[in-house]
N, C-alpha and C positions, 0 to 999 in steps of 0.2 A: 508176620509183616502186614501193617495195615493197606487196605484200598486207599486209591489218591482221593476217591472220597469221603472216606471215613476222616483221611489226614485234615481234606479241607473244613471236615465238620468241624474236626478239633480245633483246630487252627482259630475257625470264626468263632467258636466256643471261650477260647481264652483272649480273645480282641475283643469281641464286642457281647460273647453272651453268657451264662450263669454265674460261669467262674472267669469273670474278666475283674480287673480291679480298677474303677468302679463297670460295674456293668452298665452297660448304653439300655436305661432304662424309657419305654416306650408308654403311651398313657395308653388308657382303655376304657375310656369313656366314650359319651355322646359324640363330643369332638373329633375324636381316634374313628372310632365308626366312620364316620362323615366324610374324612380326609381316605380312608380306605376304599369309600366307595367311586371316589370321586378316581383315584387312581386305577382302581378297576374298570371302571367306565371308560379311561384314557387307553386301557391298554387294548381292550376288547375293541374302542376304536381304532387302533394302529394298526391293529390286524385286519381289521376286515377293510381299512380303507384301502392298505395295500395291495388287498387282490382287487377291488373294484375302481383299484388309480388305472390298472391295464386296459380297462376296455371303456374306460371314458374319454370323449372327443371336447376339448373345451372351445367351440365353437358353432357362432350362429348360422352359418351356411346352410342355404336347404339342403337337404339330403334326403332320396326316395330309400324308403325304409322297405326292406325286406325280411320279415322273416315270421315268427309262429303269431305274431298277434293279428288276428281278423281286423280290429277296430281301425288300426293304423298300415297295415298292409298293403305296398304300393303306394299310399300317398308319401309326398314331401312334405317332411320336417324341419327342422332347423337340428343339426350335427349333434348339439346335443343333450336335446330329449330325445333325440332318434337314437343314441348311444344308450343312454336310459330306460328309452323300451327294449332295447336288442339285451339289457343287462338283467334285465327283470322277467323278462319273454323265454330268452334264447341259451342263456346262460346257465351252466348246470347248477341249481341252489344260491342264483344269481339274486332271486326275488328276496330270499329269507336274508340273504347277505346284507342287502340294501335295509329293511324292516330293522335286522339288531343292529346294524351303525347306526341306523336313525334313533332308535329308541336309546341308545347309547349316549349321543350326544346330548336326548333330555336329561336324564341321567345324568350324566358330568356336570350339565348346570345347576341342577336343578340343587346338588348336592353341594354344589361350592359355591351358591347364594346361601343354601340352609349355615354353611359352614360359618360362613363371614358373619351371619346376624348373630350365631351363638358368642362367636368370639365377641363381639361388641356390647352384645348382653350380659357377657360375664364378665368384662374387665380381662380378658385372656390378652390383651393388645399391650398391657402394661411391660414396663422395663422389667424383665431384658430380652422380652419377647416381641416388640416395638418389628425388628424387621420382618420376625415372621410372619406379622400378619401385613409388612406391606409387600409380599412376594404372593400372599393369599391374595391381595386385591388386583394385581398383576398378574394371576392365573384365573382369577374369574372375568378379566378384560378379555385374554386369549382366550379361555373359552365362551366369551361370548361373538368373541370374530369367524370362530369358527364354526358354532349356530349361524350366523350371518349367510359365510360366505358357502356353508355346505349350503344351507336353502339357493340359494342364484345359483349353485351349480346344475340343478336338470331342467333349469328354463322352461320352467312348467308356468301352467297361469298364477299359480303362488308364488313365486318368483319375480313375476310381473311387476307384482304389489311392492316387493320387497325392492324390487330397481328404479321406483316411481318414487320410494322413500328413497334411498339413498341419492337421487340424484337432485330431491326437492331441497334436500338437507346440507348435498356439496355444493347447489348454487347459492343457497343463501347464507354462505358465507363470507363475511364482509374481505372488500380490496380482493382477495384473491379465489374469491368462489366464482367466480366463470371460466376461469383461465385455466383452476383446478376440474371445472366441471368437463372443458373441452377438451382438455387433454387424456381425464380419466373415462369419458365416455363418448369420445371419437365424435363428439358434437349432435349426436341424437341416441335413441334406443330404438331398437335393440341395439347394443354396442357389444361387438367382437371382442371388444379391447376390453371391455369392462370384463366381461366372463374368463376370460385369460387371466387378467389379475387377479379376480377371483379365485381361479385356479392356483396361481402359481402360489398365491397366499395360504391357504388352503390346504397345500401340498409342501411345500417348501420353505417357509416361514413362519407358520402359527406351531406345528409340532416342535420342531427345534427351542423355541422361544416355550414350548410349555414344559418339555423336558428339562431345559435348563433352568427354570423356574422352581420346577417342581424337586429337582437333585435340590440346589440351595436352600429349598423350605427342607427338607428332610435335615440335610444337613447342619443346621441349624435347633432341629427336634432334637438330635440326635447329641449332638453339644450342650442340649440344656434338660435336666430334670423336669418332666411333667408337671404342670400347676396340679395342685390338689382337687379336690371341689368342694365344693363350702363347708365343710364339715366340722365344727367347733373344735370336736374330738382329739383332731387329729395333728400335731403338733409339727408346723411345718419346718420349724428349724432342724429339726432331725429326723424327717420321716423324709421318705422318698415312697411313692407309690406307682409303678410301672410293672412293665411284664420286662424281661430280657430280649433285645431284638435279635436273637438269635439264642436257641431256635422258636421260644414262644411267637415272636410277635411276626416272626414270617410264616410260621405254621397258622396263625391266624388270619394271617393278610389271602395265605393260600387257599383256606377253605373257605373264605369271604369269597374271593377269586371266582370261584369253583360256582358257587352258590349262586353269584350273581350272573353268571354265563348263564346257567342251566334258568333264570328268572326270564333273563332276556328271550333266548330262543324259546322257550315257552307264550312268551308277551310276543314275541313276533309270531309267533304260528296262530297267536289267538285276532291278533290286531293288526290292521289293514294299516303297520305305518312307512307312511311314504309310498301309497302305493298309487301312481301318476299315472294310470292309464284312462280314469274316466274324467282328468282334471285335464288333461288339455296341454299344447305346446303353450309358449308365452308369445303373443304376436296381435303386437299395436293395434290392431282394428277390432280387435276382441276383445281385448281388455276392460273390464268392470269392476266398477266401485265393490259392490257386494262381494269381491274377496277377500279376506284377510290376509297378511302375514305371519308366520309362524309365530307362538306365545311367547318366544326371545322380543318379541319386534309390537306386543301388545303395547308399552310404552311408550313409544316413539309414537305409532298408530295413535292412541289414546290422547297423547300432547297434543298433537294435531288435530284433534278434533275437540278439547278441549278449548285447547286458548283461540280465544275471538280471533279472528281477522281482522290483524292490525298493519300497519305500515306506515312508520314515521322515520328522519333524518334525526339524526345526533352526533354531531361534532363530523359531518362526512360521512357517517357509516349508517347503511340501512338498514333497520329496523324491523323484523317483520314477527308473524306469528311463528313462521317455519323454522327461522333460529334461534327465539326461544324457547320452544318446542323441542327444535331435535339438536341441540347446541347448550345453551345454555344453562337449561336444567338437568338436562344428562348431566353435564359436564360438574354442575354442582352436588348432585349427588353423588359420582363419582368420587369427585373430592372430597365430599363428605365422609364418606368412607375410609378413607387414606387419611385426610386432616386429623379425623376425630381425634384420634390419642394425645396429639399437641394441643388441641386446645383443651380436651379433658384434664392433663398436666397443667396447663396456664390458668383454666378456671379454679380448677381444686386444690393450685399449689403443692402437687404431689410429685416428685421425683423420684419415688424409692421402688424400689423391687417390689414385685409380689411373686407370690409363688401361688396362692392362693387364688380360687374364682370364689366371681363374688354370684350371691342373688342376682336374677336380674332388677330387685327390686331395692335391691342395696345400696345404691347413690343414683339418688331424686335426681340432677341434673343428667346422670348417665341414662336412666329409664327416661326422658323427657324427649331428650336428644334423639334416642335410638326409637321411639315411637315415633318422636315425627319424621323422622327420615322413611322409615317403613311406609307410614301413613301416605304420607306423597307418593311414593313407590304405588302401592297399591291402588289405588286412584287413580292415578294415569294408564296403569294395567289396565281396572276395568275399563276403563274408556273408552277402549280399543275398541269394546264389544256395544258401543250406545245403541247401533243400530239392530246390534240383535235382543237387548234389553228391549228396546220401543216395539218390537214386534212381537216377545215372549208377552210384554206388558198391554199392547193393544193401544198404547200411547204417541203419542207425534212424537219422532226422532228430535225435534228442537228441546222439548220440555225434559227428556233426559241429557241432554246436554247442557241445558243449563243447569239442572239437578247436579250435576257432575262439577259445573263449575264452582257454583256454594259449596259444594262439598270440598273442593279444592283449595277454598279460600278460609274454610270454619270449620271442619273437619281433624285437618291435622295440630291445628292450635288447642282442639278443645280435647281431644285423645292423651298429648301430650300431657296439658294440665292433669287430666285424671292420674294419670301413672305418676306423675311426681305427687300426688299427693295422695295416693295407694303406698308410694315409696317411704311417704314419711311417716306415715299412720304405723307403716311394717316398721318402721325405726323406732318411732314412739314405740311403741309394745314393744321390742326388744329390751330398750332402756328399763322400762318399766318390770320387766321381768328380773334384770340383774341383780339388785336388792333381793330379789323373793329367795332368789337360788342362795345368794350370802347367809341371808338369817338363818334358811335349813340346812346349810354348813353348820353353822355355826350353834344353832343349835342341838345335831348330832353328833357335834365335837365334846 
């Protein structure tokens, strides 16, 4: 008589793995990597956000802190960075806890930006894989909320920055950005109210929302055969290329798993991250330019100091740098993102399935498109940093920002032009190759 596990092995064996008919075949490429790590990242975050949701206080109230840190010892804090140092201090393996969530959530993004660019570079967004990649653009939003709103949670001076931007960004929104502003930030900062919601987001609305995000992207994998990769070879009508998801591709997701834990608490034992005891509570009379916000927030940072200082009226609604900056152009690259497959479909007149990835250098309007979006992307990142460029550089902080702004304005036009015409050159020489292969057929026939 079998164990109920050995039944359940079988069981998932004949459903979904070797000997299932068809077997739920899983990919194993770049991509598959990418999407596993980004899941590992999530899970390693649930776990340790769980034990460190206990002993966090989401509120700005002073509180006289007691306990192992010299630095902060008997002085008042605000509730919670005082919770933050009691967590990091006091707390048994409190500090290391804190360091691999942190490194974690770079992690989660960092991998499901990598993930979205490849898919866009290879044509992976094509029918009939159109929703998967727009639940992939909808889990890199959530975790980008969740970069956000972990940073505002220990109300450290980084955090400061980060509440200086978000509240620069929900007033300058036309008709109803004051009204949003005073109700989401209780009409000045520090605001109690803001850090709650931050919390409660945080906690109770970004995981749910990435969970259920992320079941529907699987499921969806898991409905449809792996795209190929470019491979001439390899005959997509009738090949199917995948691992079985059970037990192949969970036994690989597992010792991914495993590997990437064991990277993490290593990377936290080596690097000081998140560690808020020589950085300071967050508290208005303190606050200084010369901080940054976390590399999520280099963008938005970068905008802002990119685009002039403008401010005009059009048809009623104001006009400034601050909303096209942290509104507008987000908001279009965002869409950029999610649009692209509909208008790649409308420009190239293509509706049909693929199964198949392409080059990235395979359709000139695709590589044109996807360079310049990146380009812009990148450019506003570094921007973030002008002022630590003019001081590596020994240069007046103006003249790299205006450097930034030509770059802004000739940069991503003339990157693009190159790739499409790298794209077509790659084309040309294929074409040109076709004929050579025919006659050496044709002549060993």
């Amino acid at each position: 008589m079998s164990s109920p596990i050995a039944s359940l092995a079988g069981y998932l064996d004949r459903r979904i793995g070797r000997r299932a008919d068809p077997p739920s075949l899983w990919p194993t490429g770049v991509g598959a990597l990418l999407s596993h790590v980004a899941i590992a990242a999530f899970l390693v975050l649930f776990a340790t956000g769980v034990l460190l949701a206990f002993a966090y206080q989401p509120t700005v109230e002073p509180t006289v802190y007691e306990g192992s840190s010299e630095l902060y010892d008997g002085q008042t804090l605000p509730g919670a960075f005082a919770s933050i140092i009691t967590i990091s201090e006091d707390m048994p393996g409190g500090l290391l806890l804190r360091r691999i969530h942190v490194a974690a959530s770079h992690l989660l993004l960092l991998s499901l930006v990598a993930h979205l660019l490849r898919v866009l570079a290879t044509g992976a967004f094509r029918r009939p894989r159109l929703a998967t990649h727009l639940t992939g653009v909808g889990l890199m939003l959530v975790a980008m909320g969740f970069s956000y709103t972990g940073e505002i949670m220990p109300f450290g001076l980084v955090s400061g920055s980060s509440l200086r931007i978000a509240e620069a960004v929900m007033y300058s929104l036309p008709f109803v950005g004051e009204q949003l502003g005073t109700l989401v930030f209780d009409g000045a900062l520090p605001s109690d109210r803001f850090l709650f919601l931050s919390w409660f987001a945080h906690l109770f609305l970004l995981p749910p929302a990435f969970i259920a995000l992320t079941a529907w992207h699987l499921w969806q994998v898991h409905h449809r055969r792996p795209a190929l990769e470019p491979r001439p070879d390899v005959d997509v009508a009738i090949t199917a290329v995948g691992r079985p998801l059970w037990p192949d591709a969970v036994a690989r997701f597992a010792f991914l798993t495993a590997g990437l834990v064991a990277l993490l608490m290593l990377a936290s034992i080596l690097i000081p991250w998140a560690d808020l005891e020589l950085e300071g509570p967050f508290l208005t009379a303190e606050a200084t330019n010369s901080v940054h916000p976390p590399w999520p927030l280099f963008f938005l940072t970068g905008g802002l100091r990119i685009v002039p200082a403008i401010e005009f009226v059009i048809f009623g609604v104001r006009i400034t740098n601050v909303l096209i900056a942290g509104v507008v152009i987000p908001s279009l690259l965002v869409g950029g993102l999610a649009l692209y497959p509909f208008l790649e479909r409308w420009v190239l007149k293509d509706d049909a399935e693929h199964h198949r990835l392409d080059h990235p250098l395979d359709v000139p309007f695709r590589a044109g498109a996807v360079t310049f979006m990146t380009t812009v992307a990148l450019v506003f990142t570094f921007g973030g940093a002008v002022d630590v460029l003019a001081f590596w550089l020994t240069v007046p902080v103006e003249g790299v920002v205006l450097t930034f702004r030509i770059m802004l304005i000739t940069l991503p036009f003339l990157l693009a032009a190159l790739a499409v015409r790298a794209s077509r050159r790659r084309l040309a020489r294929r074409h040109e190759q076709v004929p050579t292969r025919r006659r050496t057929t044709e002549e060993a026939t």
